[in-house]
N, C-alpha and C positions, 0 to 999 in steps of 0.2 A: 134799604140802606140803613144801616147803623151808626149811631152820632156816639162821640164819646162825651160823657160831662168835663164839664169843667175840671174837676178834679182827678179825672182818671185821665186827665189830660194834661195835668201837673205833674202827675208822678211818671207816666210817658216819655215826659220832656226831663225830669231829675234822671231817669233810669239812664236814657241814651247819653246825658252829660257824661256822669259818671263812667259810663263806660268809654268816651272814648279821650275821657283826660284823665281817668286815673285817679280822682278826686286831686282837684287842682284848689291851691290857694283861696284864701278868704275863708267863710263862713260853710261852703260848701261841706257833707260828711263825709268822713274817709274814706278811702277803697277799703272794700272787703276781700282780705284775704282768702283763698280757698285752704280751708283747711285740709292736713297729711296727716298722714298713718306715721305713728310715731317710729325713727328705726331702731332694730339694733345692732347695725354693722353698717359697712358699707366697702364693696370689693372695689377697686378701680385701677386704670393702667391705660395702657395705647393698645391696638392693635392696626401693628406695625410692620409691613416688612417697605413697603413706602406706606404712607397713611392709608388705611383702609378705612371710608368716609362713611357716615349714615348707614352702617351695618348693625344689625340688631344683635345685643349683646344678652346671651343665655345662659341660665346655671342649671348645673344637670350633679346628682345626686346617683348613684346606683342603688337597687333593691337588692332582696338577699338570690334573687336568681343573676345578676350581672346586668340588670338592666337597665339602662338611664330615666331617670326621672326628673322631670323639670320642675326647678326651684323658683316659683315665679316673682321676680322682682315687687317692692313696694309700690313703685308707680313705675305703669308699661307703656308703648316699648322702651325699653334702653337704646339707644342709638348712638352709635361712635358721631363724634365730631369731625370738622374740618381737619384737627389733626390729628386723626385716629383716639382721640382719648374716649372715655367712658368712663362715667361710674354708676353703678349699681348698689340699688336699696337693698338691703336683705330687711323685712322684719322681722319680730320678737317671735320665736317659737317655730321659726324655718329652719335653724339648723339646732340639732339637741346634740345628747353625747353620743346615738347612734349613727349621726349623718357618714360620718365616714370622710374618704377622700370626695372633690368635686373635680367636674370639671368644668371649664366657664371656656365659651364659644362665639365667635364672629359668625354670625351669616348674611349674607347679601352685601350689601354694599358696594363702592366703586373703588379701584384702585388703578390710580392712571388713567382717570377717567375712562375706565375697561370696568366689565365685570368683576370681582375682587376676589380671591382665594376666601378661603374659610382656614379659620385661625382660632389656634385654642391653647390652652393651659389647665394644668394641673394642681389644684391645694391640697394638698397630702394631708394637712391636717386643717381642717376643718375648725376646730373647737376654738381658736381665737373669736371667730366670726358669732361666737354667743353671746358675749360681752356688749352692753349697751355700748353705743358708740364706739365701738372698734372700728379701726381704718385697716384695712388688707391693701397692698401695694401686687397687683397680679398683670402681668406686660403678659402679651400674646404676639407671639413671633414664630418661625415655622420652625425654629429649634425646640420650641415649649410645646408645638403641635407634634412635633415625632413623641415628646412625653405622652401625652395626651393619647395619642393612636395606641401606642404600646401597652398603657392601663388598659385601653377599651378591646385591645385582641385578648391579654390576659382574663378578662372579666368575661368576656366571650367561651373563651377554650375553657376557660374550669365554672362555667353556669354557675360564678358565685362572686358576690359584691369585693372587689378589692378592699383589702387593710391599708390603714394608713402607711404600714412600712411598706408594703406591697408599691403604693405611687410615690415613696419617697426612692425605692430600689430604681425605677423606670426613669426618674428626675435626674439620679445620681449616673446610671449608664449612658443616660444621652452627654452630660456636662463631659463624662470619661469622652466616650468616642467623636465627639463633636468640639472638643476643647471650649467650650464656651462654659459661662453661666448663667442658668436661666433667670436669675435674680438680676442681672445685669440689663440694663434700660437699653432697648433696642431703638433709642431715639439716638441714641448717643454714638456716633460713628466711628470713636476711636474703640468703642466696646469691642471682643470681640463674637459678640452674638447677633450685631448688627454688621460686624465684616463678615461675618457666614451668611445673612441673608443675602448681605449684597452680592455675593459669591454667584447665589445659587437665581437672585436675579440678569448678573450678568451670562452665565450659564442659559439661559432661557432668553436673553436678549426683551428682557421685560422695556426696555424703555421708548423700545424703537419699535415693540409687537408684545401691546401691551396686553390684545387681546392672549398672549401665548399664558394669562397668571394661572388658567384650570391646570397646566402645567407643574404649577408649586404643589397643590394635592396631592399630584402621583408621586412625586418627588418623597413627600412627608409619608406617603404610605407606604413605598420604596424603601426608606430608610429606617424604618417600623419592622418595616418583614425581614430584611436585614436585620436587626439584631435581636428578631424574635427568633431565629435559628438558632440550632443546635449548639454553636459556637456561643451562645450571649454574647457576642460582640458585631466591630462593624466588619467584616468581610467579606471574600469570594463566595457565602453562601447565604442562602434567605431562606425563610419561610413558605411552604406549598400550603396557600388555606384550601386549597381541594383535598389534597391528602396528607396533611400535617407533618409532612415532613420537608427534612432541610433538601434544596436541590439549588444548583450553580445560580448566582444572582444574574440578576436580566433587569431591563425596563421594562420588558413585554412583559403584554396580559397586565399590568401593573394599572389600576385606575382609568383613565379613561383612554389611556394611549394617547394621550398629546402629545407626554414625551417622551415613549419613544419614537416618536414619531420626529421631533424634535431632536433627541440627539441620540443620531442612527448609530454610531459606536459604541453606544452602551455606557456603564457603569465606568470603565475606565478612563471612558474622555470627559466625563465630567468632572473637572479640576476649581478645589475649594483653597482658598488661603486662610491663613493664618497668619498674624503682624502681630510682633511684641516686641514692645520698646521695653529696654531695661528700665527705663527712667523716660519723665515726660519732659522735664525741663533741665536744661544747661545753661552753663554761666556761656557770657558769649566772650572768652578769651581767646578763642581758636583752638584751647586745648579741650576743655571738658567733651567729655566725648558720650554721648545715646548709641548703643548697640540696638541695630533693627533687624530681629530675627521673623524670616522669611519660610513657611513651611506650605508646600502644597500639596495636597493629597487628590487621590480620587474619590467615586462614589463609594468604593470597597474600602477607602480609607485605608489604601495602599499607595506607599510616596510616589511622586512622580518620576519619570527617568532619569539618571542623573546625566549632565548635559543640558537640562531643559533651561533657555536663556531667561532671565529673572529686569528686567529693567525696571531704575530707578530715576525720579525727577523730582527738583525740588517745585512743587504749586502752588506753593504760598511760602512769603517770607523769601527770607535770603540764607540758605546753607549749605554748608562743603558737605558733600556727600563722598563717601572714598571712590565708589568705583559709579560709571552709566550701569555699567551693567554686568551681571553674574553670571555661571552655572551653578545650579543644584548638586548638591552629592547625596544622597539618602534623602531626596525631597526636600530639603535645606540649605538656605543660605542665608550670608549674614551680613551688613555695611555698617561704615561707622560714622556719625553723624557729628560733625561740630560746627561753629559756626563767629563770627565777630559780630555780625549784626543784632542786636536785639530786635523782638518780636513774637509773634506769632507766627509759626509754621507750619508747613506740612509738606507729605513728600507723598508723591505716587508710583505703586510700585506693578506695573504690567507684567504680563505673562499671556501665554497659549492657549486657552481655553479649549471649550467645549467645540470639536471641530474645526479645532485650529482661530478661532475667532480670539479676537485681542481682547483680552478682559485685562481691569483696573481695580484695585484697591487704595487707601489712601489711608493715613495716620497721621497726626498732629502732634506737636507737640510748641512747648516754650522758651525761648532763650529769653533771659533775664538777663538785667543787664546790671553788674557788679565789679565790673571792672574799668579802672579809672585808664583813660587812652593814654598810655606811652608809648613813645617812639624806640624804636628799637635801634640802635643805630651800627650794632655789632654785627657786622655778617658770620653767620656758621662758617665750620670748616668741615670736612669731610675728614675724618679721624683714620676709614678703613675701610678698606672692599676689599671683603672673601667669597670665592667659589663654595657652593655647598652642590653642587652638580654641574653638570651641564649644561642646563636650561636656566642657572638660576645664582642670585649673585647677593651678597647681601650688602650694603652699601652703610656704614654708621656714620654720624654726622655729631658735631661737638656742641651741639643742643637741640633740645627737642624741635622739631620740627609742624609743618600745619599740614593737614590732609586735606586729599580732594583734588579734582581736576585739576584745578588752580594754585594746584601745592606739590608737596612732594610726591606723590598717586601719581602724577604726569608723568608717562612713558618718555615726552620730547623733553623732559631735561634733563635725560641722561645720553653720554656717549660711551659707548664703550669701544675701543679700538684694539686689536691684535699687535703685538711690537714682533721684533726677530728678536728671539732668544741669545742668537750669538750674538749676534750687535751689541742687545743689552748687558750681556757678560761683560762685553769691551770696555762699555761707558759706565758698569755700576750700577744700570738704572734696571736690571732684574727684577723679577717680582710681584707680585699683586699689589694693585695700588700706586702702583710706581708711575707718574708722569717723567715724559721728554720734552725737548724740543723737535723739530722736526729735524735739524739738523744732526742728531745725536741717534736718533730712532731712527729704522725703514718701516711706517708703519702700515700695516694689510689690511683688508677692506676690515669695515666693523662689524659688531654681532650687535643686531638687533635686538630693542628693547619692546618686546611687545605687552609687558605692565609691571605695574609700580605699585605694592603693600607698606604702607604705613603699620609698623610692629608696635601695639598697644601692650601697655600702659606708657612707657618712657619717653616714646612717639621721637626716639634717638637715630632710631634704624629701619632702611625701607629693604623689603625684601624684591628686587626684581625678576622679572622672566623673561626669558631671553631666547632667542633661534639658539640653535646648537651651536656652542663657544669652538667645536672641532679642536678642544685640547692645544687652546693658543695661551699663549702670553698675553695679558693685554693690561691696558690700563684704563680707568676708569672717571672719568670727566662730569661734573655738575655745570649746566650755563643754570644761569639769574637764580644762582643761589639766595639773591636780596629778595624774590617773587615766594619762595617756598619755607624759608624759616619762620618760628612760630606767630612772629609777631607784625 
C-alpha cells in the first residue's frame, strides 16, 4: 500500500478544488485557461431545413484531379447545435490563393428527432477566409445542397478542380430555376428559400414520417441531374451518369429510392410554392393593399394545371383577404390583402400536393397602425352597373370601397334581377342599372352572383361573375351597403 505525504496530499486536495469550482472567490489561484490555436477566419451559419442537431460540420477543398479534400477545422469536431447553428475555425495557412471554391457539409445528426439529411453549401470564393479574423456567414439548406451536388458532378465529369466562376455559375442556376436565394437565411420563414424547403418537406410528409428525411438527398440529387442535362436548366430531362447522356427525368434509380418510392407519380406530382408579397407591411386603413403572388411548379419546374384550387387563411392577426380561394392559370395566382386591425399577421396558403396530399405554406407580414379611427357616416352609392359579357357585370360605387369576405368580394350582397323589357319601356325604368318598384316592374327569377373582384388601385369598382344573364334586362341591387364601404 502506498501513502501519499503530506504535501502531495495538499496539492491533490488544491487540484480537485479547482477543478470542480472553477477557481472560486478569495485567495484561491485562477482557473487555467486551456490555451487555442490562434484563427484566421471563421465560416458559420445553420443547417437547416428544420434544425439538423449535433451533425458534424466539414470543409472540403478540391485537388487538381476533382477531388475533395478535407480542410480540417481548428478545434474538432464541429457540431451543429440545438438550432442547427455551427461555427467553424479555419486557421492561418488553410486556405491560400490556390484553395479555390469549398464546399462545407452536415453529416450525421438528428432532424425530427429522425436520422438527418446531409446538407451542404458552396463558397465560390474562398479568398475572403485568408484574412485574420474574417467572419463568412454560409446557411446550408437543400437549395444550397443542389449547388453543392452540381460543382461535385462538374468536378467529377471534367477530372478537374472547379474555378471559382465555375461554383459561382452552379450558385447562380440553382437561385434561376429554384427562384430562391442562397444568401437568404433559411431560418427565416417568410424567406423564400425556406418556403422551398418547407415545400419539399411537406412533399415527403417529414413531420408526420420523419424517418422519410433520406428522402431529401434523392431529391437534391434529382434536381442536380436535372439541370446537369443538356438543357442547363430545370426540366422534362436529366442527366444518365451511366452514359452521360440527357434521357426523360424520373425519381427512379435516383439515390436510394426512398423517393420514389414515396411519390409514385414522379416528377410531376411533386408541387413546390412560391409566395411573394409585394410589400411586408400596410397601413391598417382598410385601404392599403399587399398583393400575394402565388406560383406552383413541379419537379420539372413546369406550372401546375391551370384550375388547380389555391386556398387562402388568415393564421395570425386579423385580415381581409379578397378571395378563400382561387384557381391557377400558368401556375399562378394572386389575392389582395388589406386590413383595419393593426398587428402582426399572416396568412396560409394550401394546395394539392404530392399525391394529392394537402400541403401548406404561410407568409407574414405587418400592419401598422397610422391611422387615427374615424367614423364614417356617409353611406356609398352605387354610381353604375355594366354588362361586359354574359357571365360578368361591373358594378361602380361612389367611393372607394373595402375588400374581403366581409366587404364588397361577398358574392351575398349583390342581387341582380331580370325586369320585362316591354314593361320597362312603359314606365321609363329601361336599362342597365335601372331599379323599380315591384309594382312598376314584372320582375323574372335572378342571375346568380357566384363572385365578387374588388378592381385595384381605386377599389371604386367590383367586377362580378355571374350564371348566364340569358340576354335579360335586369337591375342591379347592393344590401348593407353600410357593411362593405371603405370605412
Amino acid at each position: 500500500m502506498h501513502w501519499l505525504s503530506p504535501l502531495r496530499l495538499g496539492v491533490l486536495s488544491l487540484f480537485v478544488f479547482l477543478t470542480a469550482c472553477g477557481g472560486g472567490g478569495g485567495d484561491s489561484a485562477p482557473a487555467v485557461v486551456q490555451p487555442q490555436p490562434d484563427p484566421a477566419s471563421w465560416l458559420q451559419g445553420s443547417a437547416v431545413n428544420s434544425p439538423i442537431q449535433h451533425a458534424e460540420i466539414q470543409l472540403f477543398r478540391f485537388d487538381a484531379d476533382g477531388n475533395e479534400v478535407e480542410i480540417v477545422a481548428g478545434s474538432t469536431p464541429v457540431l451543429t447545435d440545438a438550432d442547427g447553428d455551427y461555427k467553424f475555425w479555419i486557421t492561418g495557412g488553410s486556405i491560400d490563393a490556390d484553395t479555390g471554391p469549398l464546399i462545407i457539409r452536415s453529416t450525421g445528426g438528428t432532424m425530427n428527432s429522425a436520422a438527418a439529411p446531409t446538407l451542404e453549401a458552396v463558397v465560390a470564393d474562398s479568398s475572403s477566409l485568408r484574412a485574420d479574423g474574417a467572419i463568412l456567414i454560409q446557411h446550408l439548406s437543400v437549395a444550397s445542397s443542389v449547388a453543392a451536388e452540381l460543382l461535385r458532378l462538374q468536378a467529377s465529369a471534367a477530372g478537374a478542380a472547379p474555378s471559382a466562376s465555375d461554383a459561382s455559375a452552379a450558385v447562380t442556376l440553382v437561385e434561376q430555376e429554384l427562384a430562391v436565394g442562397l444568401s437568404q437565411d433559411p431560418n427565416d420563414p417568410t424567406q423564400p428559400i425556406s418556403v422551398f424547403a418547407h415545400s419539399v418537406d411537406e412533399n415527403l410528409a417529414l413531420e408526420m414520417s420523419p424517418d422519410n428525411a433520406p428522402a431529401v438527398n434523392d431529391y437534391i440529387q434529382y434536381l442536380a441531374l436535372n439541370m446537369s442535362s443538356a438543357s442547363g436548366a430545370l426540366d422534362n430531362t436529366m442527366l444518365d451518369l451511366a452514359t452521360g447522356t440527357s434521357v426523360a427525368s424520373s425519381f427512379n434509380g435516383v439515390g436510394t429510392g426512398l423517393l420514389a418510392s414515396l411519390v409514385t407519380d414522379g416528377p410531376a406530382s411533386f408541387k413546390t410554392v412560391q409566395l411573394v408579397l409585394d410589400k411586408t407591411e400596410i397601413e391598417n386603413d382598410g385601404m392599403d393593399t399587399a398583393f400575394l403572388n402565388v406560383s406552383l411548379a413541379d419537379a420539372n419546374g413546369d406550372p401546375v394545371a391551370d384550375g388547380t384550387v389555391v386556398h387562402f387563411e388568415t393564421t395570425a392577426g386579423r385580415l381581409v383577404i379578397s378571395k378563400n380561394q382561387s384557381r391557377t392559370v400558368g401556375g399562378k395566382t394572386r389575392v389582395n390583402i388589406s386590413s383595419v386591425w393593426a398587428g402582426d399577421a399572416a396568412v396560409t396558403v394550401g394546395y394539392n400536393g404530392s399525391n394529392g396530399a394537402i400541403q401548406n405554406a404561410q407568409v407574414g407580414l405587418s400592419v401598422v397602425n397610422k391611422t387615427a379611427d374615424v367614423e364614417d357616416t356617409v353611406q356609398p352609392k352605387v354610381s353604375s352597373a355594366g354588362s361586359t359579357g354574359n357571365t360578368q357585370i361591373l358594378v361602380s360605387f361612389s367611393e372607394a370601397m373595402r375588400g374581403g369576405i366581409d366587404g364588397a368580394e361577398n358574392p351575398l350582397h349583390y342581387r341582380i334581377n331580370g325586369v320585362d323589357p316591354l314593361l320597362s319601356q312603359k314606365t321609363g325604368q329601361a336599362g342597365i342599372g335601372k331599379s323599380s318598384s315591384a309594382e312598376q316592374v314584372n320582375q323574372k327569377p335572378e342571375v346568380r352572383v357566384i363572385a365578387a373582384e374588388l378592381i385595384l388601385p381605386d377599389r371604386k369598382t367590383v367586377r362580378l361573375t355571374t350564371l348566364s344573364q340569358s340576354d335579360l334586362k335586369y337591375e342591379v341591387r347592393v344590401v348593407n351597403l353600410s357593411d362593405i364601404h371603405g370605412n
